[in-house]
Phi, psi and omega in degrees: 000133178306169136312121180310317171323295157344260168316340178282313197300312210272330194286303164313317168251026161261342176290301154328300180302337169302308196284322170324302173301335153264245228326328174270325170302335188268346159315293208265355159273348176269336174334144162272143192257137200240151173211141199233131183237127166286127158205132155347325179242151187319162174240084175281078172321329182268028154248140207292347181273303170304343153309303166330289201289313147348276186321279204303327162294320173307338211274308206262012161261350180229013149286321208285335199070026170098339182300320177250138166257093209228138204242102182303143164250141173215160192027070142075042161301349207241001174116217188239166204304336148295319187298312197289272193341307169289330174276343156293315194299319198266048177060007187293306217239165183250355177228172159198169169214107184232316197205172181252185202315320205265345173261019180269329195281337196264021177202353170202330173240057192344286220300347172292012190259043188243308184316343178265350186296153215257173179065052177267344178249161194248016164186164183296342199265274158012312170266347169304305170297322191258351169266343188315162183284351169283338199277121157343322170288312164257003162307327194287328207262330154307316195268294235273310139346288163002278186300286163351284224253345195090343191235134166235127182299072192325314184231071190295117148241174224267099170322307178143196199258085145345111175280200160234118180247171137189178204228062194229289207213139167263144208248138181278268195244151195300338179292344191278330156258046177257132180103012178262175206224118151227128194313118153237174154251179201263081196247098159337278188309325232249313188292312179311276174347311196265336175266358176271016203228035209011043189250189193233140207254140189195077182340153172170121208284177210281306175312013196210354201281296171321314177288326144158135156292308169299329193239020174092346171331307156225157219260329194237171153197197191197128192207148163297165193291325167297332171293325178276321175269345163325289187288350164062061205261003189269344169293351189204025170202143204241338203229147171221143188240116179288112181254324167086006226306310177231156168268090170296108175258132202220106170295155162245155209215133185222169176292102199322295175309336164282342204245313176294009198248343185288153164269148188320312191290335145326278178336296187298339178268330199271334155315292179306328219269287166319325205281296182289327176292310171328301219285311185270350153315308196319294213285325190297308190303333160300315165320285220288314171317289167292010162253349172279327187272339171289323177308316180291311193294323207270336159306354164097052147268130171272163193221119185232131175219124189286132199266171181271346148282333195281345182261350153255059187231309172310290178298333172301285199353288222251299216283338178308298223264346181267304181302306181326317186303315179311324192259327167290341181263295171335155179282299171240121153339317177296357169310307184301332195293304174328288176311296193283006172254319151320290187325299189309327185273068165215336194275000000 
């Protein structure tokens, strides 16, 4: 028979092990949830991503009350924008913001390319209403990645409308670019758009771009306008014609198994959080786009803007021969049907 000693002694140190045990579960309910976000670009309030990825880290460290911690990386500490893309999918970082809608479709998800057939939208606020996350389409399309790939896109936001520069002729009409060398990225549907416009399409990362550019390599390149005055592209290109051709769209993107690991309530603050880094891209990038075309003009760029027959002259040009690329990559054609019926309630 125990002891009374005994027994007190056992009751003590089952009474201790209790407590251990809530002490380490609420040590482990209290734990902080850490998210380490990549992004390409510097940490600017006047750059529009990096502006963005601020925000989103302010929003959701003081929606969560400190509970989610999130830690920026910027300009490309974490490597280039495929390596980050690839490091959310297997979980080393858990967000990013890396590449846009056509280098996502051309590596991991085909249905983003319906966003590149060109000239579809006629203003930003426009592409805005259909990638935002509410819109019933990309919500759908958002999951459904998801499932696919391991990665899920929270957001897009609108970079701005892609141009044409080059330092031969300014161009009017779609024949003024044939025989021109143009700079893309290494975006399929983006090469097609430029050879269907008889110009020769000529991959090159952005960071090699100027130089050449300077030294002839290519004749052209094609960018939204903040980006062509970033890059001073007005030192070694005389014509930019606004065209508009893709909408550039650029996601934060974060890693499905982290994010489903998450509590609904977590979700709901780093969704909104994504929500908001968008909102404040938009605006900087509208900014930086019109102070960037004042800029290219007082540097000595000529500027040609194209009346709407001559830009659907642009479009008979491209979108046939671009959508075929496109209907072939996509899961169902009828995606495309989809995308173009969204557009229409928006124009």
């Amino acid at each position: 028979m125990l002891s009374k000693k005994r027994i007190n002694t056992m009751l003590m140190v089952m009474a201790l092990s209790l407590v251990l045990v809530i002490g380490v579960s609420s040590a482990i309910m209290a734990q902080e949830v850490s998210i380490k976000f990549g992004t390409g670009s510097p940490m600017d309030p006047y750059d529009a991503s990096g502006a963005g990825a601020m925000y989103f880290e302010h929003y959701v460290e003081n929606a969560s009350n400190g509970e989610i911690e999130v830690e920026i990386y910027p300009a490309n500490q974490l490597g280039s924008n495929d390596e980050m893309l690839e490091q959310v999918k297997r979980g080393t970082i858990q967000m990013a913001t890396s590449m846009g809608s056509g280098q996502l479709a051309s590596k991991y998800y085909p249905n983003f390319y319906m966003f590149d057939i060109p000239y579809l939208f006629k203003n930003a606020q426009a592409a805005w209403e259909v990638v935002k996350p509410s819109n019933p389409l990309m919500s759908k399309m958002m999951d459904d990645m998801a499932e696919k790939t391991n990665v899920r896109p929270l957001s897009f936001y609108v970079e701005g409308s892609r141009h044409f520069t080059n330092d031969v002729r300014p161009i009017t009409k779609p024949e003024d670019m044939e025989g021109l060398k143009i700079r893309t990225m290494t975006v399929e549907a983006h090469m097609e758009m430029v050879k269907a416009l008889g110009a020769s399409p000529t991959p090159i990362a952005y960071s090699e771009l100027y130089g050449a550019m300077q030294t002839g390599v290519v004749d052209g390149q094609e960018n939204p306008i903040g980006n062509i005055d970033y890059l001073k592209a007005y030192e070694v290109q005389d014509y930019l014609v606004l065209d508009g051709h893709i909408t550039y769209m650029v996601p934060a993107i974060i890693n499905e198994d982290f994010f489903r690991g998450l509590s609904e309530e977590h979700q709901q603050i780093v969704r909104e959080g994504a929500l908001e880094f968008a909102r404040v891209n938009n605006t900087m990038a509208k900014v930086g786009n019109m102070e960037g075309l004042e800029n290219v003009k007082e540097n000595g760029m000529t500027v040609t803007t194209l009346d709407s027959e001559a830009l659907q002259a642009f479009r008979k040009k491209t979108q046939p021969v671009v959508r075929e690329f496109v209907e072939e990559q996509v899961d169902d054609p009828e995606l495309i049907e989809e995308l173009l019926n969204e557009i229409k309630k928006y124009e």
